[in-house]
N, C-alpha and C positions, 0 to 999 in steps of 0.2 A: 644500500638495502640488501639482506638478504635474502636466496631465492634467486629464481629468474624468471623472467617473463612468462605468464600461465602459472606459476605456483610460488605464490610468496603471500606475505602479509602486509597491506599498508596501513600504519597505526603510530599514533594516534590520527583520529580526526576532528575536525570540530563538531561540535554538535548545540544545535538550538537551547537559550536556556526554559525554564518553566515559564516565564512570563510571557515569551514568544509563542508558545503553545496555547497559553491558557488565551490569547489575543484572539485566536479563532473560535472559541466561544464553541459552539455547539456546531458550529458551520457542519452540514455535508458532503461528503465525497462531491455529490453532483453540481453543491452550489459551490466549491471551490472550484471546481474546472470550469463550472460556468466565468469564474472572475478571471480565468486564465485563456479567455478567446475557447472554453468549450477543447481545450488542450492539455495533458497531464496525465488524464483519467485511463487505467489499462485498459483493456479489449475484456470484453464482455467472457471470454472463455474464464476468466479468473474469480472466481466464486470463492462465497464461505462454505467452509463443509457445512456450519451447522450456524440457525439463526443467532448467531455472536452482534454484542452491542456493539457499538460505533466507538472506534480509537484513535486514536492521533499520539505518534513519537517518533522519534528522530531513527533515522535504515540504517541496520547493520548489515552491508552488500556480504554478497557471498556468492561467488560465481565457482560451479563445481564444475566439474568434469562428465562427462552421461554419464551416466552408470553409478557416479561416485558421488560419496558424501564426506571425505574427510576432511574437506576446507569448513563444511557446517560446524563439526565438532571444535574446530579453532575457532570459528566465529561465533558461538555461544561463547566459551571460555571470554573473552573478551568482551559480550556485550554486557546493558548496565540495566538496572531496574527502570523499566520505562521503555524499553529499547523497542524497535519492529524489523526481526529479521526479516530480508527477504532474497531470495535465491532464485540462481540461475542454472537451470540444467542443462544448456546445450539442447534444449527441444525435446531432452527426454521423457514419453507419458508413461514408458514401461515399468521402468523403477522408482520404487518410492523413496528418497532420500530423508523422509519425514515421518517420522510416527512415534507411538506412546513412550518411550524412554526418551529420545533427544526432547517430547515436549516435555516430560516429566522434569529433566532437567532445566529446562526453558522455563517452566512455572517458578522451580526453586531460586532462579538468578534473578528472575521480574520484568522477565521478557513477555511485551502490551500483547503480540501476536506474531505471526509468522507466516509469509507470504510469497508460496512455491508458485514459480514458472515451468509446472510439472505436477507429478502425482504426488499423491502421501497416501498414507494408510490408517491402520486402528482409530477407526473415523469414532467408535462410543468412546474409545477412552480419549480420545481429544475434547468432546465433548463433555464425559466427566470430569474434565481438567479446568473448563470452563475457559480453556484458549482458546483465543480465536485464531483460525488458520484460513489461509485461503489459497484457494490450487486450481489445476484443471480438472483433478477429479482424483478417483482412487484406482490404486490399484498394489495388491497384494506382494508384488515382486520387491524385495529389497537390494538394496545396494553394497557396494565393496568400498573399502574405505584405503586406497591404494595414490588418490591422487589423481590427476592434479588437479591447480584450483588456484582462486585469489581472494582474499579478504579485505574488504576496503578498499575496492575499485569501482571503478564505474561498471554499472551492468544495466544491462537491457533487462525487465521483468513486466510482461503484459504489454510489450509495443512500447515501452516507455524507458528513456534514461533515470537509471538512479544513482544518486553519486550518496556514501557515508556521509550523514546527518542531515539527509534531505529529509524533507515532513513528510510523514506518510497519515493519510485519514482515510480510514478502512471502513464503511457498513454496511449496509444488505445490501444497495446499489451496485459496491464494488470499493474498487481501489482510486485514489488520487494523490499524484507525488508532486509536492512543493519543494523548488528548488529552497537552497539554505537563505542564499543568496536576496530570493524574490520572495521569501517569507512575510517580513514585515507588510510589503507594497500588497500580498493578496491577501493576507488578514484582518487587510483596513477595509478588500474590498470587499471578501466574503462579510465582515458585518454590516455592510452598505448594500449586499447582494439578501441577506435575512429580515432586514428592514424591508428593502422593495418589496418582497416576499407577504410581508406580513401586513402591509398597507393592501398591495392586491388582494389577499384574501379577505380581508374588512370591506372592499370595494366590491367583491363578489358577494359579499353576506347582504347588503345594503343592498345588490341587485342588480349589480352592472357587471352582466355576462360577461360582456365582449366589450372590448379596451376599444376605446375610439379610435388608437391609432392603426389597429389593423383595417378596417373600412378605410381611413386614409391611405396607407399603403396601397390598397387595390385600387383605387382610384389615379392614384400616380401612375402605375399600371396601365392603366386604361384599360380595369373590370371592370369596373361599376360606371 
């Protein structure tokens, strides 16, 4: 492989096909990590800049260097219609490695959203773009495009591993990543996880506040 450790490119990778995708149904960020032990979903610092609907597609990783962004601009050139970049700063909130031209470009390839462990910026026109992004916030300062960096490795983004083609399902909640691997096993569970869902709320309409089994729990307890 070309490159060396810290700055190179790994590609191809695999990636989920449509039917895998379309198996999670409408599921949410929240009820998929619920089907994963409540494990997956990033830390709360990773927000949408703007109320963006709910996506599901396969991570373009992107681990940059502070300061820098020139591994994003190879890891667009690479990703596919459908794609969910997501990037690593090294913990920088200073510099935006993200704003209106790279999404500009992002929209034109058919990249679903883009998902910074760090800042971005030109928050309307990301908005007018109708991408959805999600960061720890904004901020004005840009980046040097110098290096170094890896594309299609495993990175850390929101407290969580993401490895190229892992399922990413992004909405107002937040972020949740499904390994490639463990996709099938929690797409069977998230629609067994929106059923429960949907029986409890019919159970609550009909008039049953509170689940029986919690009073039993307290009672094992020795609350009640």
């Amino acid at each position: 492989m070309p490159g060396r450790p810290g700055f190179r490119v790994h590609a191809p990778w695999p990636r989920p096909n449509t039917s895998l995708l379309e198996d999670f149904d409408q599921a949410s960020s929240a009820q998929v990590a619920d089907c994963m032990s409540r494990l997956g979903a990033m830390d709360a610092g990773i927000k949408p800049i703007w109320p963006s609907p709910r996506v599901i597609g396969p991570a373009v990783t992107v681990w940059c260097h502070s300061g820098d962004n020139l591994m994003l601009h190879k890891a667009l050139s690479l990703a596919r219609a459908g794609d969910i970049v997501v990037m690593n700063t090294q913990g920088n909130v200073n510099n935006s490695g993200f704003g209106e031209l790279l999404a500009t470009s992002a929209v034109k390839v058919g990249v679903r959203a883009v998902i910074v462990d760090g800042t971005v910026r030109d928050a309307d026109a990301l908005e007018a773009l109708r991408l959805p992004v999600y960061s720890r916030g904004l901020s004005p300062i840009g980046c040097n495009k110098d290096g170094a960096g890896e594309v299609g490795a495993i990175i850390a983004c929101g407290g969580v591993a993401v490895r190229p083609g892992d399922i990413i399902i992004a909405d107002r909640d937040g972020v949740t990543v499904v390994s490639l691997e463990d996709a099938p096993e929690v797409a069977r569970e998230a629609q067994a996880q929106m059923e429960r869902e949907k029986k409890r709320l019919s159970e609550i309409e009909k008039g049953v506040i509170t689940r029986p089994e919690i009073d039993e729990t307290l009672r094992r307890l020795n609350i009640l």
